[in-house]
C-alpha positions in Angstrom: -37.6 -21.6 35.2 -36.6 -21.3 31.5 -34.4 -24.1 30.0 -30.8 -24.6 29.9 -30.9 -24.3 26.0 -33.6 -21.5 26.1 -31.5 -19.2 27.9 -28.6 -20.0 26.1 -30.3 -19.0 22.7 -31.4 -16.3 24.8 -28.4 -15.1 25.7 -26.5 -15.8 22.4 -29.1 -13.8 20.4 -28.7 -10.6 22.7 -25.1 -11.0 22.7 -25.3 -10.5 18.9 -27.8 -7.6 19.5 -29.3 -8.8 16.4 -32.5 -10.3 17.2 -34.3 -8.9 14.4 -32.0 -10.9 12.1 -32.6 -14.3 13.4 -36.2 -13.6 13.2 -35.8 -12.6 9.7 -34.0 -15.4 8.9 -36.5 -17.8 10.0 -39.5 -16.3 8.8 -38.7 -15.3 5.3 -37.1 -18.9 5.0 -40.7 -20.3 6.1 -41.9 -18.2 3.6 -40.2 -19.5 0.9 -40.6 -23.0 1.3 -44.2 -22.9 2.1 -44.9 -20.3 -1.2 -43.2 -23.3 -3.7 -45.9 -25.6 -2.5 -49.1 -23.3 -4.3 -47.0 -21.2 -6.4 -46.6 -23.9 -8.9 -50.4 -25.0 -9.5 -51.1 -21.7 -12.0 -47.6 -22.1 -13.8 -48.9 -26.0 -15.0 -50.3 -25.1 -18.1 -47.4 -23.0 -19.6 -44.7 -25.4 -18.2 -47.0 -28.3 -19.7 -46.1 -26.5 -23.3 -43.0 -25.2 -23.3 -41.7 -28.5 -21.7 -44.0 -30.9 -24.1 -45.3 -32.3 -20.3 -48.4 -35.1 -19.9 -50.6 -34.6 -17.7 -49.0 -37.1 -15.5 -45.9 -35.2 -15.6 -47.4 -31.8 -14.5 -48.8 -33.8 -11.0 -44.9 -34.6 -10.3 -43.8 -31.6 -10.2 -46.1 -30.6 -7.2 -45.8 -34.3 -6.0 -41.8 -34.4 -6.0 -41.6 -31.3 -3.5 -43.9 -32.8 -1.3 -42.5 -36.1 -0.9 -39.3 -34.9 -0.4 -40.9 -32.8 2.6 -42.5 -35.2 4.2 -39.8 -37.8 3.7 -37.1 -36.0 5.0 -38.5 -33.4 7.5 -38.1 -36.3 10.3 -34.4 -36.3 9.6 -33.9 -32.8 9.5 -35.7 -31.8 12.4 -33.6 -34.3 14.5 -30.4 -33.2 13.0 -30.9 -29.5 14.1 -30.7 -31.1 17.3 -27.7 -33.1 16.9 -25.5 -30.4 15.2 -27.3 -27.0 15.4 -30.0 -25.2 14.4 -27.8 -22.6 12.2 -25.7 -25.6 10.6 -28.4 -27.7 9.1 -31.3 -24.4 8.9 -28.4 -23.0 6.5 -27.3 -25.9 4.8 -31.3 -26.7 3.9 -31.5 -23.4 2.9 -29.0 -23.9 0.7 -30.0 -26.9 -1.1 -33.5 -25.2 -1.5 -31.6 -22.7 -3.7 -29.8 -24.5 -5.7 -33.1 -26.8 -6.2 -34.5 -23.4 -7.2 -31.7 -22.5 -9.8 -32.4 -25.9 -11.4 -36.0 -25.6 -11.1 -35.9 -22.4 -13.0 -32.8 -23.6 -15.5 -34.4 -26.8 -16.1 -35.7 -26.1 -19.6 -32.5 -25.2 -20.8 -30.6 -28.5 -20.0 -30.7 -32.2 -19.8 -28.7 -34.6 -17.3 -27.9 -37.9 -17.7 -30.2 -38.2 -21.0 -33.0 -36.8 -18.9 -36.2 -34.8 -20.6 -36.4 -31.4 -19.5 -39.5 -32.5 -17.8 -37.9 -35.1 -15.4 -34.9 -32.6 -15.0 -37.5 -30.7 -13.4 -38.8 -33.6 -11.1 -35.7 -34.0 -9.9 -34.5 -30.6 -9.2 -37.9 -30.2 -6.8 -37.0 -33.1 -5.3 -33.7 -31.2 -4.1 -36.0 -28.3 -3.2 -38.3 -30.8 -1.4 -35.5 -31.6 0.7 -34.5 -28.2 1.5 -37.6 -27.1 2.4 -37.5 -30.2 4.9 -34.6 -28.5 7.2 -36.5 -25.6 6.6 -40.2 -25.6 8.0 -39.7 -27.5 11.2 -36.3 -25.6 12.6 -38.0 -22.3 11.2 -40.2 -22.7 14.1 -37.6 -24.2 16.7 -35.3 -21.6 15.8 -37.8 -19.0 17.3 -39.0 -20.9 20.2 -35.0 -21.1 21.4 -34.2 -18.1 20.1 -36.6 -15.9 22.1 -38.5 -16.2 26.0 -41.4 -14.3 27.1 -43.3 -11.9 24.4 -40.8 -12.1 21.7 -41.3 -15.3 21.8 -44.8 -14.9 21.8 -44.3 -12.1 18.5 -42.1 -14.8 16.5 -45.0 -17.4 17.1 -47.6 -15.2 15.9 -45.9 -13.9 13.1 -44.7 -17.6 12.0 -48.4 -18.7 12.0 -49.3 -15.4 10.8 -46.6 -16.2 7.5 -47.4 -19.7 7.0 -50.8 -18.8 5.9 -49.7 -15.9 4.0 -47.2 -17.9 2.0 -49.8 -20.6 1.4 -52.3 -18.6 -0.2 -50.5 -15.9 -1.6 -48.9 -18.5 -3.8 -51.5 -18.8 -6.7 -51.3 -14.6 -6.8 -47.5 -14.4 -6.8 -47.6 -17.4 -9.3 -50.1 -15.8 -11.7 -48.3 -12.4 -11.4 -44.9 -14.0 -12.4 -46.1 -16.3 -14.7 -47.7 -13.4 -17.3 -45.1 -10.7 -16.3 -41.5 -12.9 -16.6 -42.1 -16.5 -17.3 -42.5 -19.6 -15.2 -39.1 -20.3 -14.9 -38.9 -16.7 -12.0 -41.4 -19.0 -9.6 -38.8 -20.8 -8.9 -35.6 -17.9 -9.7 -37.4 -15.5 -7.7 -36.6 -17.3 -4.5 -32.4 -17.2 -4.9 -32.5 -12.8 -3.6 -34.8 -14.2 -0.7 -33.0 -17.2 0.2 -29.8 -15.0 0.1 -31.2 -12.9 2.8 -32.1 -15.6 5.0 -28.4 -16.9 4.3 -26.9 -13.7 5.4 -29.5 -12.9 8.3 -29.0 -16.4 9.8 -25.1 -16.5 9.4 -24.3 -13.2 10.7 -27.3 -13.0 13.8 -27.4 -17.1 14.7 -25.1 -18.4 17.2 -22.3 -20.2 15.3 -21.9 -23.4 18.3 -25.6 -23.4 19.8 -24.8 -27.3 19.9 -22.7 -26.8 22.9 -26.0 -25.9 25.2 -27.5 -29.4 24.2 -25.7 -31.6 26.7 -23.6 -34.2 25.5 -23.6 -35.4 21.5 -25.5 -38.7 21.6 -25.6 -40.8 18.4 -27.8 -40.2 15.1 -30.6 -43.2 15.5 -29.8 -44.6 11.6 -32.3 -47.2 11.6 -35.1 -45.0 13.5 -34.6 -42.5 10.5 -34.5 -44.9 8.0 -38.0 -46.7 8.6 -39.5 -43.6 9.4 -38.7 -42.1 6.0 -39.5 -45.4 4.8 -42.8 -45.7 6.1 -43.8 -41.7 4.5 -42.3 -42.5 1.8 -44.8 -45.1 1.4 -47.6 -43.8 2.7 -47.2 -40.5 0.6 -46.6 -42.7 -2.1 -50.1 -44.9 -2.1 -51.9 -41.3 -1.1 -50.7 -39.3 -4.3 -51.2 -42.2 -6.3 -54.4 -44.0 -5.0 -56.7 -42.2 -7.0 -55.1 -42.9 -10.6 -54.2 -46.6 -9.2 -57.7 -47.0 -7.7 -57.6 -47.3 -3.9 -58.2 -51.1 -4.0 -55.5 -51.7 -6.6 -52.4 -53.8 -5.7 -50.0 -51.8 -5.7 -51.7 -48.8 -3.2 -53.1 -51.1 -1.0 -49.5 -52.8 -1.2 -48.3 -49.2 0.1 -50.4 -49.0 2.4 -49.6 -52.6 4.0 -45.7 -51.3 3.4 -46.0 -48.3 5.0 -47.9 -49.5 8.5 -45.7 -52.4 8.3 -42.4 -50.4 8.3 -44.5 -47.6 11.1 -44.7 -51.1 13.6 -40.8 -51.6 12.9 -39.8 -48.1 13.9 -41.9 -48.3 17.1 -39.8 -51.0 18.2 -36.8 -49.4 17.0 -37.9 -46.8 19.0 -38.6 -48.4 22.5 -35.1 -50.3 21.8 -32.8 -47.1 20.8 -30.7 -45.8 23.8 -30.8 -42.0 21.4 -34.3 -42.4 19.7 -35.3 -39.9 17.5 -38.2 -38.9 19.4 -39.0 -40.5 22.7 -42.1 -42.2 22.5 -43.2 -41.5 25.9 -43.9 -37.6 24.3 -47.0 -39.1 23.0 -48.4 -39.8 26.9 -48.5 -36.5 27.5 -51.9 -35.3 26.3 -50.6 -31.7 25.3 -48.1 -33.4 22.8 -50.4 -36.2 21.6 -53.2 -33.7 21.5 -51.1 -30.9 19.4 -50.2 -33.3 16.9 -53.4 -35.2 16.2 -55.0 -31.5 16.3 -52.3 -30.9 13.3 -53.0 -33.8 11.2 -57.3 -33.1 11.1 -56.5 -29.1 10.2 -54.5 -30.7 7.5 -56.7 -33.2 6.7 -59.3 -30.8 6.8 -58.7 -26.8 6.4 -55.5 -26.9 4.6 -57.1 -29.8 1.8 -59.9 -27.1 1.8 -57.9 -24.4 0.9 -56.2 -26.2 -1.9 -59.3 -27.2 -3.6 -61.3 -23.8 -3.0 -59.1 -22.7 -5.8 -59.6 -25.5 -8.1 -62.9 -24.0 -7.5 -62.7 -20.4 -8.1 -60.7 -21.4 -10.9 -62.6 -24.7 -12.8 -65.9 -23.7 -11.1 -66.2 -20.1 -11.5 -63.8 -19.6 -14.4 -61.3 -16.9 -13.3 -57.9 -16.6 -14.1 -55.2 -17.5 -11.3 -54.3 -13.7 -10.8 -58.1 -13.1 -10.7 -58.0 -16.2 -8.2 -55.8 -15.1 -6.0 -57.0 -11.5 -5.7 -59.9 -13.7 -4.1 -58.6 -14.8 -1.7 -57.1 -12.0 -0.4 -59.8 -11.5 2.5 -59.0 -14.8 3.4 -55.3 -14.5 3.6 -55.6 -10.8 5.4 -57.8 -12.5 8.6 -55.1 -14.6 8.9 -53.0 -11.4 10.2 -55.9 -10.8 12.5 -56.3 -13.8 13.9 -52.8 -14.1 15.5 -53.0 -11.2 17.8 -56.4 -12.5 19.0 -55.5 -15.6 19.5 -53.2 -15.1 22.1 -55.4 -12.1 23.8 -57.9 -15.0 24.1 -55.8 -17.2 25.5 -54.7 -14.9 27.9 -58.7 -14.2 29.0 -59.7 -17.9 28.3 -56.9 -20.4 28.3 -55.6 -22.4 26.0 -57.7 -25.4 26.0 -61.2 -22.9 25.7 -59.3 -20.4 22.6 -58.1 -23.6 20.6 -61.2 -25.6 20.9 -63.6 -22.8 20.1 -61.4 -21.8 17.1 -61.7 -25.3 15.6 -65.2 -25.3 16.2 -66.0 -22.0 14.5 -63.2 -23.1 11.3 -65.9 -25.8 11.0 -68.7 -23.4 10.7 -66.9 -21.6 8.3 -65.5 -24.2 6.2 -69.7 -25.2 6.2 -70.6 -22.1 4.9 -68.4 -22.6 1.9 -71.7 -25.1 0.9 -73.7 -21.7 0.3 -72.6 -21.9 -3.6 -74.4 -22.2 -6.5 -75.5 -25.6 -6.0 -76.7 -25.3 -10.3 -72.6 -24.1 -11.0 -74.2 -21.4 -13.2 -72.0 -18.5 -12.8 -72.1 -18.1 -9.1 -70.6 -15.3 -7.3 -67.1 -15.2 -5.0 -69.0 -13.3 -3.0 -71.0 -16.5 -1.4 -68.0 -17.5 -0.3 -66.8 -14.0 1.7 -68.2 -15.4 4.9 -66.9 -18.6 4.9 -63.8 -16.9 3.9 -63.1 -14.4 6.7 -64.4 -16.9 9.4 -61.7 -19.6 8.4 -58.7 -17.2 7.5 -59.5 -15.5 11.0 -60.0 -18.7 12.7 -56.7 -20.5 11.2 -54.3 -17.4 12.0 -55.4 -18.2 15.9 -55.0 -21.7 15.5 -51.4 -22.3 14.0 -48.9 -20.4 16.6 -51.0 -21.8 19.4 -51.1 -25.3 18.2 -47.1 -25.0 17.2 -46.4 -23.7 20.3 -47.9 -26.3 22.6 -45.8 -29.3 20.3 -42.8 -28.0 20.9 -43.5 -26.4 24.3 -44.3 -30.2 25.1 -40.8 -31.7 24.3 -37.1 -31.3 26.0 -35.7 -28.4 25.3 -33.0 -30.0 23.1 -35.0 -31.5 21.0 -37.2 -29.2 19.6 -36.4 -29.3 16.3 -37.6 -33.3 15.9 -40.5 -31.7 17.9 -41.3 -29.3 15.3 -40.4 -31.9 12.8 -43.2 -34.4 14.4 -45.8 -31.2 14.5 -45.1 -30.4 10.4 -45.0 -34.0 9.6 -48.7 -35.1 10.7 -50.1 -31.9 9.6 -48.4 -32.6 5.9 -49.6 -36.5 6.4 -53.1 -34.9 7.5 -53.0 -32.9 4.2 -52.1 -35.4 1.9 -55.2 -37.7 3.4 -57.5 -35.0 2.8 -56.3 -33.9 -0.4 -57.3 -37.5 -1.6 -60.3 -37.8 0.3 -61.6 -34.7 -1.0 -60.6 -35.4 -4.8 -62.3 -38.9 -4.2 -65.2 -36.6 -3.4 -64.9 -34.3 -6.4 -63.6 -37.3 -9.1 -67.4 -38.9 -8.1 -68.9 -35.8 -8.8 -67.2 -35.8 -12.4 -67.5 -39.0 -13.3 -71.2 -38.0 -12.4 -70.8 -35.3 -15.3 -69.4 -37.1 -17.3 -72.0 -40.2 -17.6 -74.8 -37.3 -18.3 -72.8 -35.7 -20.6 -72.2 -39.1 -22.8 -76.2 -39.6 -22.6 -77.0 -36.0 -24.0 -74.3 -36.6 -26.6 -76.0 -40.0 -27.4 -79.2 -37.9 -28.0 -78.0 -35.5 -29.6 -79.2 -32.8 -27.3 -75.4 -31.7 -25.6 -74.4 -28.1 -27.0 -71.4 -26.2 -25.3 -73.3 -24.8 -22.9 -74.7 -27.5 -21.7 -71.3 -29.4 -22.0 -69.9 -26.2 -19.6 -72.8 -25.8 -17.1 -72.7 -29.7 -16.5 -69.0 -29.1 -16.0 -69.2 -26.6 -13.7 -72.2 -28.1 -11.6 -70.2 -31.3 -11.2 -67.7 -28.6 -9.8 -70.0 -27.1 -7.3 -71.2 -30.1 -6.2 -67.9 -31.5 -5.3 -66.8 -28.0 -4.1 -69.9 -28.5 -1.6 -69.4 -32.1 -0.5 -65.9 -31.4 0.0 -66.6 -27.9 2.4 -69.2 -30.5 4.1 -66.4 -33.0 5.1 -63.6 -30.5 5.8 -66.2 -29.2 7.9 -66.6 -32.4 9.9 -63.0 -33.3 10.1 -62.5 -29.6 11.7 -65.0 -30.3 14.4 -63.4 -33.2 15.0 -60.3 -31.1 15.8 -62.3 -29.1 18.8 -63.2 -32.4 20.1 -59.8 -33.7 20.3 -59.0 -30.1 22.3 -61.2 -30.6 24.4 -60.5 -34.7 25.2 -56.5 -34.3 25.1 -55.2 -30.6 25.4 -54.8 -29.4 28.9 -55.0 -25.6 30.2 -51.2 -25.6 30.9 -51.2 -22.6 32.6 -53.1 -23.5 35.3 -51.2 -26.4 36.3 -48.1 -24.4 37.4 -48.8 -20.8 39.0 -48.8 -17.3 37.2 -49.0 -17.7 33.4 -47.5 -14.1 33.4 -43.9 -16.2 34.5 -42.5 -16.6 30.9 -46.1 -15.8 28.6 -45.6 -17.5 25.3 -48.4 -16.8 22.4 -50.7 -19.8 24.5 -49.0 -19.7 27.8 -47.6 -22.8 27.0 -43.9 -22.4 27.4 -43.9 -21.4 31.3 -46.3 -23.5 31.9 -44.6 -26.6 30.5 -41.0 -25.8 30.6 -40.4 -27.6 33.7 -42.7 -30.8 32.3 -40.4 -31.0 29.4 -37.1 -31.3 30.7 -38.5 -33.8 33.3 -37.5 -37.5 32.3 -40.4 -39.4 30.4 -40.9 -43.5 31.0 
């Protein structure tokens, strides 16, 4: 039997006859957010000019947006709950565009005596935490909106747009850059955020807060050493290779952050209105879904984000040229969905999910086919490796979303979201620094050999740039090999945590979700947890 609050979204949505709205709402607002973490990497070097930027200046304005997101995304997801998913999905919306404006405005004015450069810092840092409200209730706001196989559409389609946005973002970023100016990565969002705006005001139910059950309290100190405790942990990861990862201060992050993660546990188990009840993590669908997020962070999605540092460094092509690349990869994703969920229906959740991961790995391996020598080596070595993962990860996203919120009570599913975003971003950040450790060795590496030509006199240009790119290709290939590893890890954590849900509770034809997930554990969910 569907939820109290499921229905009622249910209801309220085809009382507006306006579906279609709420579903554009929610994934062009995914799409936004996620498309402003890649679509500034190929605008660096022009922003790095016109704003006079260091290095060190450029990494901060990737870095600010995504410690915002991962700071705040706790908060937001819980407040959905607590005062409704059109309330705070707009208002985050809203602060995303007006971080955009002054994103895109910020090299024509200072504030407070503020460089153009840190104006910049600060205004992703307002986008960072609109993008928070953003991602997680984009998701909740389908799973409540719809039952049955719109339910199972919105899924597909949001895992299906995630990708898209992710690594469309160096094409859409290299087209704007040469055709308008960096500043329209950023103003080019304020029509599509206006759209979401009027979609979600006119098609989302104005009081969905009424179908939650009685308003408990906002958990102050839950939130705060949460946020804390990212804040930290983002901190030391983002950091720790320019600090060095046994310096003081990240290993004093690091001690900070687990110190601060033991204090909310206890706030936890204390709080009478907790903002996530702890007993979630017992049940092995939950705990599964979210350790399953953080590895395809920590491995597919740190892939991704260095495969075009590759194209780019390794193989010299231009970020247009880069993300015309990638293209293959980014069309399987729209493949993958759809078979995802006709797998599931053949095989079950627990068999689809674990064999996915297990073939991401052995295409995230055959990334090592490069040119090991970094002479000029083709794209095309990468095409397999590329359609295997894009295909791979479009099954893998709406069925691992689905089965973290499908896990929690139904009136909480925007923290539930929130917890499923939050480890995968934390799973990211890890392997992003794992992987550059991985790459940085393989430069230094380059660097040493380059120093002892130079000291004999024997390094010319082109040995200069092949050494370059071979140091490249090596850490491209190291890199593919761990990613790989860390993936396979992910179908063994299927296969030890994630149950077959619909088995355990008749038909799965009673309320089919994109993984059967949502009939089967609709009932589990609203059941009280110890």
């Amino acid at each position: 039997m569907p939820s109290t609050h499921a229905s009622h979204a249910s209801h309220a949505s085809g009382r507006t006859g306006k579906p279609g709205l709420i579903m554009l709402a929610a994934l062009l607002g995914l799409f936004i957010a996620l498309l402003d973490v890649t679509v500034v990497t190929v605008a660096l070097p022009t922003i790095s000019t016109d704003l006079h930027a260091s290095f060190s200046d450029l990494e901060w304005v990737a870095n600010a947006y995504m410690l915002a997101l991962a700071v705040f995304i706790v908060t937001a997801g819980r407040l959905g709950d607590l005062y409704g998913q059109r309330r705070v999905y707009t208002a985050g919306v809203s602060v995303f565009l007006i971080g955009s404006l002054a994103c895109g405005s910020a090299g024509e004015f200072s504030l407070f005596g503020w460089s153009h450069i840190v104006v910049l810092h600060a205004a992703r840092v307002v986008q960072g935490v609109g993008g928070a409200a953003i991602l997680p209730l984009s998701l909740a706001i389908i799973y409540s909106s719809f039952e049955g196989k719109k339910r199972a559409l919105g899924l597909m389609l949001w895992g299906a747009i995630g990708g898209l946005a992710t690594a469309l973002g160096p094409l859409i970023g290299g087209f704007l850059v040469e055709q308008a100016g960096w500043e329209w990565i950023f103003l080019v969002n304020l029509p599509i955020g206006a759209v979401v705006l009027g979609a979600a005001m006119a098609a989302m139910p104005a009081h969905d807060r009424s179908a939650r059950g009685p308003r408990t309290s906002l958990d102050v100190p839950g939130l705060v050493t949460v946020s804390a405790a990212l804040l930290c942990l983002n901190l030391a990861l983002i950091n720790g290779s320019d600090w060095g990862w046994t310096s003081g201060k990240a290993l004093g992050l690091f001690a900070a952050a687990a110190a601060l993660t033991c204090v909310f546990l206890a706030v936890e188990a204390r709080s009478s209105a907790p903002i996530m009840n702890l007993g979630w993590f017992r049940r092995p669908s939950f705990g599964g879904s979210v350790l399953t997020g953080f590895l395809l962070g920590a491995g597919m999605f740190a892939a991704l984000f260095y495969l075009s540092i590759y194209l780019q460094n390794g193989l010299g092509l231009s970020a247009m040229q880069t993300g015309v690349r990638l293209l293959p990869l980014t069309l399987m994703l729209i493949v993958g969905a759809p078979l995802g969920g006709r797998l599931v229906a053949r095989l079950g959740v627990r068999t689809t999910l674990a064999a996915a991961f297990a073939a991401m790995a052995v295409g995230l391996a055959l990334f090592t086919l490069i040119d090991p020598d970094g002479a000029g080596g083709s794209w095309i070595r990468l095409l397999p490796g590329m359609l295997l993962t894009g295909l791979t990860l479009g099954m893998v996203m709406p069925i691992s979303s689905e089965l973290t919120v499908a896990a929690a009570p139904q009136d909480q599913v925007g923290v539930a979201a929130s917890a499923g975003t939050m480890f995968r971003q934390v799973g990211n950040a890890v392997g992003i620094a794992l992987m550059g450790a991985l790459m940085t060795a393989q430069a230094t590496s380059a660097q040493e050999e380059a120093a002892r030509l130079a000291h004999e006199g024997a390094l010319t240009p082109g040995a200069a740039q092949t050494l370059h790119r071979t140091a490249v290709a090596h850490g491209m290939q190291h890199g593919a090999w761990y990613a790989a590893a860390v993936t396979l890890a992910g179908a063994l954590s299927v296969l030890v945590f994630v149950r077959d849900l619909r088995t355990s509770r008749g038909p799965a034809s009673a309320s089919p979700g994109v993984t059967g997930v949502a009939a089967a554990d609709s009932g589990r969910a609203n059941r009280p947890v110890g």
